[in-house]
C-alpha positions in Angstrom: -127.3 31.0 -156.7 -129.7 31.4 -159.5 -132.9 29.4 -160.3 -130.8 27.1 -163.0 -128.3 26.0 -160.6 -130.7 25.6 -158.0 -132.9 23.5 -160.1 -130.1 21.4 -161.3 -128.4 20.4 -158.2 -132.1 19.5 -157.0 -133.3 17.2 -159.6 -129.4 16.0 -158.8 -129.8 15.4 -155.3 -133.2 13.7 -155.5 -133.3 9.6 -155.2 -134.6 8.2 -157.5 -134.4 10.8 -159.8 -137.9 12.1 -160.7 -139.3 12.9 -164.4 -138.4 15.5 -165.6 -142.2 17.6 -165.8 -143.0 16.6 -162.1 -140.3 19.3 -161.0 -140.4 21.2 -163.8 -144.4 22.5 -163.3 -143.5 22.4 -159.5 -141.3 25.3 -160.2 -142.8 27.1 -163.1 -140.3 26.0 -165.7 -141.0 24.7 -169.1 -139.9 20.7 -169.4 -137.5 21.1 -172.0 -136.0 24.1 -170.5 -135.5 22.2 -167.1 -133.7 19.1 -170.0 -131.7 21.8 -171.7 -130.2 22.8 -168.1 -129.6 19.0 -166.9 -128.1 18.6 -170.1 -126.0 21.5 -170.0 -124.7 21.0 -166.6 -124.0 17.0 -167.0 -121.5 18.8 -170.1 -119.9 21.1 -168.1 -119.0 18.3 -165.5 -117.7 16.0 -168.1 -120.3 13.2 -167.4 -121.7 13.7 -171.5 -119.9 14.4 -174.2 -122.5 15.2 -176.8 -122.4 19.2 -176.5 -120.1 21.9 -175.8 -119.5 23.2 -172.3 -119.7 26.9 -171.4 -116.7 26.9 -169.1 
């Protein structure tokens, strides 16, 4: 599993679900990368409709 997935299911798994920069700097990504990913990954499991999936 790559960092992205990793990442993504963590920020998914954690209650209450934190900021997004807490996690972000914790792991030595850039914000708005860490948003982009989310983003991306809510997409590909149908839960947003606002961008294209990769899949």
């Amino acid at each position: 599993m790559e960092l992205r997935e990793r990442v993504v299911r963590m920020y998914h798994t954690t209650e209450p679900k934190p900021q997004i920069k807490g996690p972000a700097i914790d792991l030595g990504v850039h914000p708005e990368a860490l948003r982009g990913w989310i983003r991306q990954a809510e997409a590909d499991a149908g839960e947003r409709d606002d961008r294209l999936t990769t899949g």
